[in-house]
N, C-alpha and C positions, 0 to 999 in steps of 0.2 A: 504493500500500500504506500501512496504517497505520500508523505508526510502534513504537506500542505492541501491535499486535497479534501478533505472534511471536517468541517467547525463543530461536527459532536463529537468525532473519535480524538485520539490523544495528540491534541496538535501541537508541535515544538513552535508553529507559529503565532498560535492561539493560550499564550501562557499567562497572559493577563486579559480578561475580558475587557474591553470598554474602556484598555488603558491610556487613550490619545484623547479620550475624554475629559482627564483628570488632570493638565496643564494648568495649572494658576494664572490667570489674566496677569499682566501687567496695568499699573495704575498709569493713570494720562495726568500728565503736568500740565500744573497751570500757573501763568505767572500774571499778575497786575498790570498793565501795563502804565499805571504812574509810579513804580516801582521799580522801572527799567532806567538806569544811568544811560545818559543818552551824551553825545561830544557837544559841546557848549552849553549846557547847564552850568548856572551857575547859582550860589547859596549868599543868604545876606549875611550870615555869622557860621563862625567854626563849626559850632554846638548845633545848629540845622544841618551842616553838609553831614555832621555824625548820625545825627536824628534819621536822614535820609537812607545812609549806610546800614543802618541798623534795621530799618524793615525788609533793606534792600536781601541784608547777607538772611535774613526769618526764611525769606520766601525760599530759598537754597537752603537749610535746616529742615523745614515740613517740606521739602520734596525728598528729600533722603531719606526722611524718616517713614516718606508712605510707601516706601521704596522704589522712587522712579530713578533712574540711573542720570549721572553727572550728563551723558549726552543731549537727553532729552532736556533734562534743566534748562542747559545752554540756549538749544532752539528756539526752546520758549520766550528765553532772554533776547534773542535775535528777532524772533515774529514779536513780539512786545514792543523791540526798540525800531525796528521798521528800515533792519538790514545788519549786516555785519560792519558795515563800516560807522555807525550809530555804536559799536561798541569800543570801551578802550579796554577789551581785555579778550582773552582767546577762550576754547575749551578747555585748554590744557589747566588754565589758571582756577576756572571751577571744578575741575576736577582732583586739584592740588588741594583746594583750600578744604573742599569737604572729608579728603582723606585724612588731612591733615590736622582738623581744626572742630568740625561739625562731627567727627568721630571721634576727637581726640579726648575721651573722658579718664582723667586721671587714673591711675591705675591702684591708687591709694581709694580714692572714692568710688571705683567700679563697682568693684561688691558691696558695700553701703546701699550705692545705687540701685541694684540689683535688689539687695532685701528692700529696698523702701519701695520697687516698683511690685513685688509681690503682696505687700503689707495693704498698699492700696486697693492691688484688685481684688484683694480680701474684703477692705471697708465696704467696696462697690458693690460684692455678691457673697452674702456669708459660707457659700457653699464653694467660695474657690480653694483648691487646693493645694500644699506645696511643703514640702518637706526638706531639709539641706542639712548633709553630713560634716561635719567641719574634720580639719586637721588640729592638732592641738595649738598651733598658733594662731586656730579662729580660719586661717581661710578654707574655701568651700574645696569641699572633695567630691564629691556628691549632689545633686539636685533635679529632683524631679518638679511638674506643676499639670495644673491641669485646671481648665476654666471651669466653672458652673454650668453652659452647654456640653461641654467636652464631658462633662461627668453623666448626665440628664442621658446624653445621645447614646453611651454604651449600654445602657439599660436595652435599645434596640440594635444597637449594630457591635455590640462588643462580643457576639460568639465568635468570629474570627479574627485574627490580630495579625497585622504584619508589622515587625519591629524591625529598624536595622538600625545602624548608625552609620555618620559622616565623620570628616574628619575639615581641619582649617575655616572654621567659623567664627574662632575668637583667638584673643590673641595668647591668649592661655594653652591652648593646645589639647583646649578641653574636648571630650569627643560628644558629639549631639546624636541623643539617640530618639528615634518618636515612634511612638505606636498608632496604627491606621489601622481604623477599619474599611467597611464599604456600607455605603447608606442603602436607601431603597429604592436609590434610581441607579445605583450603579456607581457611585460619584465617592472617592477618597473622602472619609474624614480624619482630622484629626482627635486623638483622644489620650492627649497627652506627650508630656517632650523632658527630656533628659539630659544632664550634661554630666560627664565624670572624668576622672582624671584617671583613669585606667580601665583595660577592659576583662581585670581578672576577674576567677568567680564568683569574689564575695562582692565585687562589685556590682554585678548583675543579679545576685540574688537579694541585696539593699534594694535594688532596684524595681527588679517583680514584687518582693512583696509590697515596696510601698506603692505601684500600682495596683495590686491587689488591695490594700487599705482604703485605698482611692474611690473603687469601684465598688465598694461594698464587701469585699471577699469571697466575689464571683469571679470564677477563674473558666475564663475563653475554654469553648470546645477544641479550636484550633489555632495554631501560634505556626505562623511563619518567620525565619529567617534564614540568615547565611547560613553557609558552614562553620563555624564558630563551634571549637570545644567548650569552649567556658561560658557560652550562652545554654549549650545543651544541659551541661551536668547544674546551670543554676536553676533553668527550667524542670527537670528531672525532682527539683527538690522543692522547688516551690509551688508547680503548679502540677503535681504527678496525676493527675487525670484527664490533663489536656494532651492532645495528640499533636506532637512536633514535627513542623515537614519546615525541611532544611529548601531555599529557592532552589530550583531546578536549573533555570535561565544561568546562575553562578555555576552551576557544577556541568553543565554543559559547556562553556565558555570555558571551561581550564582544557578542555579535552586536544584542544591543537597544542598547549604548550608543555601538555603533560606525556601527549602520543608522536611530536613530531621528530622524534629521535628513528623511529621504522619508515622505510621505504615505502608502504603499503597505507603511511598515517593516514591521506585522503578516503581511500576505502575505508579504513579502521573506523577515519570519527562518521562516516554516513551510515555503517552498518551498524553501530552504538547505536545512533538518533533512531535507528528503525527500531531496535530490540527494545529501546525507551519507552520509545512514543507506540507501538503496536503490538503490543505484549497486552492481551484480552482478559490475560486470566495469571495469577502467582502462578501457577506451574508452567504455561506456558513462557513464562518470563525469565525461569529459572532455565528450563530446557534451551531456548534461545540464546540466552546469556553463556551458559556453554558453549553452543557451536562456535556464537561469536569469539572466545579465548583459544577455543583450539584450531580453528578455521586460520587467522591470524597467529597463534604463537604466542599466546597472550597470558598464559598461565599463572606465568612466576611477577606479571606485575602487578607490585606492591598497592600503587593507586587506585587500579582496579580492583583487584581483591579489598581494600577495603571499603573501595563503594558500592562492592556486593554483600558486604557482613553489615553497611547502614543501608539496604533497597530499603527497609520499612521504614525512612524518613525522607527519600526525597523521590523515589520511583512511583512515578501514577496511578500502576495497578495496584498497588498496596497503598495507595493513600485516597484514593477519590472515591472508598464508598463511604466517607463523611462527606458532611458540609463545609463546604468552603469559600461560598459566596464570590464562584467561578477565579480567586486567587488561586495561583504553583507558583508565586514569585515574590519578593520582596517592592518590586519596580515602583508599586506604590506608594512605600516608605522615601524608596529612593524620587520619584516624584515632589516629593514634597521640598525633599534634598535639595535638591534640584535649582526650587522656589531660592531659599536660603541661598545658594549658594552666587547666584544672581548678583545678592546687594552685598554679600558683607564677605570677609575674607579675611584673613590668617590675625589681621593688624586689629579685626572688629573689636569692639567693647562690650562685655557681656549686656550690659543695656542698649545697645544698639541691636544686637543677637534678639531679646525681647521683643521690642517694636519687631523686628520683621516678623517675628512667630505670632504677633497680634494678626499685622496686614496678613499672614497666610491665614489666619483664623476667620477673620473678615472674608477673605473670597472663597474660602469653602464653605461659610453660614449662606455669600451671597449668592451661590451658584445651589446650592440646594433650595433658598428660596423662590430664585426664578422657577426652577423645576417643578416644585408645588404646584405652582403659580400656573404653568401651563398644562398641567394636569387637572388643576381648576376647571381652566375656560377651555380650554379645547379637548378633541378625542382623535386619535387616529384611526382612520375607516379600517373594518377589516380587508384581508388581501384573498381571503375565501368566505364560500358560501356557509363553513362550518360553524354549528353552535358552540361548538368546544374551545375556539378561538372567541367567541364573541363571550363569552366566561372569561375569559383575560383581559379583554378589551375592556370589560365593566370592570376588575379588581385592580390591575396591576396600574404600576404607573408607565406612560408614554415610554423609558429606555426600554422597561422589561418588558412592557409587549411589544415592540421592536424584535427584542432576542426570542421571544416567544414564533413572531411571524417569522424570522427564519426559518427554524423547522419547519411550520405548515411550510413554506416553498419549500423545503429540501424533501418535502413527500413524494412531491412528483418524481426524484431520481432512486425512489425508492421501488420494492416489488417484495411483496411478502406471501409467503409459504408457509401454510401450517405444518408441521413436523409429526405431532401429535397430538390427541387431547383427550381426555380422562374427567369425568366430574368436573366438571366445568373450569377444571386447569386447564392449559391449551401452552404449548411450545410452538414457537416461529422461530423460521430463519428469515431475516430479512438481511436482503441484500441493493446495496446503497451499488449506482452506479459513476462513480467519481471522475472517471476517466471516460477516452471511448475502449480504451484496453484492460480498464480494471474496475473489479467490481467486490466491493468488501461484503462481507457478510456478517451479521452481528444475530446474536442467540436472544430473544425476546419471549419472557412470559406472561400470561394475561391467567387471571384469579378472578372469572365473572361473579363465583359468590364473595369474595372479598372487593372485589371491583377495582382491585390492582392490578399494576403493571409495569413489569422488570427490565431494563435492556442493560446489554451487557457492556454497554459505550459508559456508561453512570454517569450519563449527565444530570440527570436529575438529581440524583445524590450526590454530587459534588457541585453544580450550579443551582439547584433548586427550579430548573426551566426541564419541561417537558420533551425528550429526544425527540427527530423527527420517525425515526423505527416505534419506539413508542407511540404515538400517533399515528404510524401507518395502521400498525396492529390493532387499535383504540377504533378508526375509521373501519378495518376490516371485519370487528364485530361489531360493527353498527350501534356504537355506542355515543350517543348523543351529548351525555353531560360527566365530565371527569372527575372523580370524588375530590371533597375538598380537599383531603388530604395533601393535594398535589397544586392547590392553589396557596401560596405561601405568603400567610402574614407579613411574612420578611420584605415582600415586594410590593405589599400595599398601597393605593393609594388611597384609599378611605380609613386608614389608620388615624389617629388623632393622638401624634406622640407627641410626650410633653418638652421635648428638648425644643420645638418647635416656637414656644415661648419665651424663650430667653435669648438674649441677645449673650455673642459672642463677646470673650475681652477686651477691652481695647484701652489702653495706658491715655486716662486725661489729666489734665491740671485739677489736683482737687486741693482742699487744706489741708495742711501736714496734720497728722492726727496730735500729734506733740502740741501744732498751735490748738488744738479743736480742746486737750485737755487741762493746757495752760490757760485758757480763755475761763474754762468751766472752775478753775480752781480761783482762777483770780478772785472770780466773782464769789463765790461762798467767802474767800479769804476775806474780801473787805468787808461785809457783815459780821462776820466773828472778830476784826479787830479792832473796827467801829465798836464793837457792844465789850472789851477786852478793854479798850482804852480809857474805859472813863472810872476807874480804879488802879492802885496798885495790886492789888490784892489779884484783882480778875486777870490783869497783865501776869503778874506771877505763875498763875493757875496755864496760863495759855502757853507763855516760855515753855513750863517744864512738858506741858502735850508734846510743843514743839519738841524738844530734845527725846521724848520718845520716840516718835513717829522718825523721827530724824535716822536714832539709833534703829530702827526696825528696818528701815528703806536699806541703809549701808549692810545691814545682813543679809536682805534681798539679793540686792546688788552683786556681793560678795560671793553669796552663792551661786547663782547663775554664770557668774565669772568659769571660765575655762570648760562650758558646757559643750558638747562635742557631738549635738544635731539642734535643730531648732523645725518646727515644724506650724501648719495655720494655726496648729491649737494655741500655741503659749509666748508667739514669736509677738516681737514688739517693737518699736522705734529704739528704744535703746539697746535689744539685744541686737539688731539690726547693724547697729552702728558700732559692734563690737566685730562687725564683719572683716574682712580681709582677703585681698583677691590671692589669687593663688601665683606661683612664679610665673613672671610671662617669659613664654617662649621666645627669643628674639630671633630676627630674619636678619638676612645680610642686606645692606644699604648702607649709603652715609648719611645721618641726619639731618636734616636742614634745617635754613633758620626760619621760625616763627612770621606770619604774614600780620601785617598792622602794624608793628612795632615802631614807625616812625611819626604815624600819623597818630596812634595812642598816648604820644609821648605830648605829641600838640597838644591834643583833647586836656590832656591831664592836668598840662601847664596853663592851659586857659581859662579851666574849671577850678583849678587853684588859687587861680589869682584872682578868680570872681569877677572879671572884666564884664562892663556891662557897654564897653562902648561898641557903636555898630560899623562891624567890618566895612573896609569898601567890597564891593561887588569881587568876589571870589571864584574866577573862572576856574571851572574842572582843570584846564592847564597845566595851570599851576601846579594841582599833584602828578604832574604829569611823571614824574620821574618816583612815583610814588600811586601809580595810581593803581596797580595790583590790590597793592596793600590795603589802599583805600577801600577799594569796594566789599573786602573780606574782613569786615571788622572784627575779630575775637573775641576782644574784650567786650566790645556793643553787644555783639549777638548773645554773649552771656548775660546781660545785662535784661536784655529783651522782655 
């Protein structure tokens, strides 16, 4: 059989369903156009041409942070100012300054930053969640999060998991791992992200269970990733009732550099892809996989022999009579990767890393929303006259009856043959015509009193969609309406889930909770020292409270000192602030010097002296030898 020729049987090209679906839009920049530096502008005072600079370099910080790339910025700057020669500065110069300056978040304050951005989306949504293992100097080893959708949405789509990690996101050299599921249109969600400083055991099993914790101590039917020892033996321990399938797509892809030492490798890796991908049955796969080693000469290799002692963790025939919500790959995870790796790089700042994992949160709430949305108001017409599709048509949403209407088309290349039948069990061979040369045959049984129906492709049991052999057979006993059993909640569109309600993360300016508590104490305080003050005796009484409560806080304090996780329960602004980024990785480069610094130096001196008198007219010009700098305020856009 061909390997590409059929989308029910085991297709090496068919290994993520729906996966070119699941690309992350890019955001579209947009810039002001009285916020564009234009050549002969000029300002009446220092302090305005700064003022100007300051909104100017905002609009270049919220485009990076929604993650539109320095390019686009630019354009926008150029359509804004109404040409490139309207600019006194290049691409190269906003792509310098954002690396440089609009990411450049101290390294001392990163991880501070970091706990007070999770601190927040705590305030925001009680139910967000986040957990972070430290080193004993306080910086982070460990850290997982997970929003209040992301939590709500596994409730429906957390039976299957595909987790992997990336690598050069931050400047730490932290590794990001995320866990995906699939919704009910077929679409990538997130449901939850990871950062760790190593990818040993205990590191990974920190990490399943605090996912586990997360989700309730509901542990996935099925967990995809790499080939990873030390994800296996952590999964093994932590989630030992889930069934682990290692990506296939990964273990196929080593076979040219693992076989290319024999003359024969060309033959080698196509006759592998066949015994993979068209192995019907475990025995036939074992029998197969034989000839294959001895056919070739392939006995004594190592690699192979050991990916025939794990087939039962990434071989098809042995994993696809579970559900899998049509996943054999991690691509998904890697998808997401993908998004990430887009805006930020090796130099990023773990608050910069944040924001992006917001904006991906954002366009996977926004891309399922649309979806609802046209499952709402529109319907897609059937493509046959049958009632058995028009049951799909009313349940499923618009992607999966899509995947549904394949199969009815793939009937027509179908031709089925009763074999035998007994009490109203019945054997078919149906045989699929893929080619004009070749013609597969697949073993199909029907249970008219049970009102089931088995084919040996397991689509249904690993996608949850109904085979097109399945349906010949369903058609050839005149069977009008297909038990529910086979119409999957999973794929719903008249489901009313509640993740549907809640809005995704997303990092705003809110009040420091620190101001929100200092506010609230102020105010009790001055009552108590108004009513304190008008004796010695009550002032007395109030001192020595004080000095208790004083003594109480400093044991608090004292304790929590050198504590070695922090988590949404108990974490707080000041253990927050006890944070510590971890060593940064350094890259090769020479340093360069800081942009603004001569035109900060004016600002400074002019702001110091208090001068109130008014400049004469201040041509752009003038900075001319300075005018980089100008436009990328540092200091202003902190300021901001």
């Amino acid at each position: 059989m061909d390997p590409s020729s059929s989308d029910s049987a085991l297709n090496p090209g068919d290994v993520d369903y729906e996966f070119e679906s699941n690309e992350v839009p890019e955001p579209l920049s947009v810039v002001d156009d009285e916020l564009v530096l234009k050549v002969g502008m000029t300002f009446r005072t220092l302090e305005d041409a700064g003022k100007f600079y300051r909104n100017y370099a905002k609009a270049a910080e919220n485009n990076d942070e929604a993650g539109i790339r320095p390019s686009k910025t630019y354009q926008s700057f150029v359509a804004a100012a109404g040409g490139h020669r309207e600019l006194n500065f290049i691409e190269k110069d906003v792509r310098n300054y954002i690396t440089r300056e609009v990411r450049n978040v101290s390294e001392q304050e990163d991880a501070k930053e970091f706990g007070k951005y999770l601190l927040r989306m705590k305030e925001k949504n009680l139910n967000f969640f986040f957990e972070l293992e430290l080193e004993e100097d306080q910086s982070i080893k460990l850290a997982f999060w997970a929003d209040a959708r992301s939590r709500a949405a596994c409730e429906y789509f957390g039976d299957v998991i595909s987790f992997d990690t990336t690598y050069n996101t931050n400047r730490y050299n932290l590794v990001c791992g995320s866990f995906v599921g699939v919704n009910h249109h077929g679409q990538s969600t997130l449901l939850g992200c990871s950062l760790m400083k190593n990818e040993e055991i205990e590191s990974f099993k920190w990490l399943f269970q605090c996912w586990l914790r997360c989700m309730g101590g509901n542990a996935p039917k099925g967990f995809l990733t790499d080939q990873c020892a030390s994800m296996k033996r952590a999964l093994e321990a932590c989630m030992p009732t889930t069934v682990h399938r290692w990506c296939i797509w990964h273990i196929m892809k080593k076979i040219p550099s693992k076989l290319n030492g024999y003359k024969a490798h060309a033959d080698i890796e196509q006759q592998m892809s066949h015994v993979v991908w068209n192995s019907h049955s475990k025995d036939s796969f074992d029998r197969n996989w034989n000839d294959f080693l001895v056919n070739f000469g392939l006995a004594n290799n190592k690699w192979l022999s050991d990916l025939y002692e794990d087939r039962h963790i990434w071989v098809p025939i042995y994993l696809d009579h579970h559900f899998w919500a049509g996943m054999r790959s991690t691509q998904r995870s890697e998808s997401m990767h993908s998004f990430f790796n887009k805006y930020i790089t090796r130099n990023s700042s773990l608050i910069q890393f944040v924001k992006q994992y917001d904006n991906c949160l954002g366009s996977r709430e926004q891309a399922e929303r649309e979806s609802d949305a046209a499952d709402f108001h529109t319907v897609i017409p059937c493509a046959t006259k049958s009632s058995i599709e028009t049951q799909f048509q009313d349940a499923y949403t618009q992607a999966k009856f899509r995947e549904v209407q394949a199969q009815f088309r793939g009937k027509a290349n179908c031709i089925t043959r009763l074999k035998n039948s007994a009490l109203g069990y019945s054997v078919y061979e149906v045989g699929e015509q893929v080619s004009s040369s070749i013609l597969d045959k697949f073993a199909v049984t029907y249970d008219s009193v049970a009102a089931e129906v088995k084919c040996q492709c397991l689509l249904f049991e690993s996608r949850g969609i109904l085979c097109r052999h399945a349906l010949s057979v369903l058609s050839f006993e005149q069977v009008s309406q297909v038990s529910p059993r086979y119409i999957l909640e999973r794929w719903s569109k008249k489901v009313k889930r509640r993740h549907t309600h809640i809005k995704s993360s997303h990092d705003e300016p809110l009040m420091e909770p620190r101001s929100k508590r200092f506010d609230q104490l102020v105010f009790r305080s001055q009552n108590i020292c108004e009513f304190a003050s008008k004796s010695e005796e009550l002032t007395a009484i109030l001192h020595r409270a004080y000095d208790n409560v004083m003594a109480e806080m400093e044991a608090v304090k004292a304790k929590r000192k050198g504590t070695s996780s922090l988590s949404h329960e108990d974490a707080n602004l000041e253990s927050v602030n006890e944070l510590q980024s971890p060593p940064r990785i350094r890259t090769r480069g020479r340093p360069k010097n800081r942009l603004g610094s001569k035109l900060e130096k004016q600002i400074a001196n002019a702001t110091k002296k208090k001068k109130t008198k008014v400049l004469s007219e201040v041509n752009v010009m003038f900075f001319k030898s300075v005018a980089i700098e100008f436009i990328f305020l540092v200091n202003c856009l902190a300021n901001a």
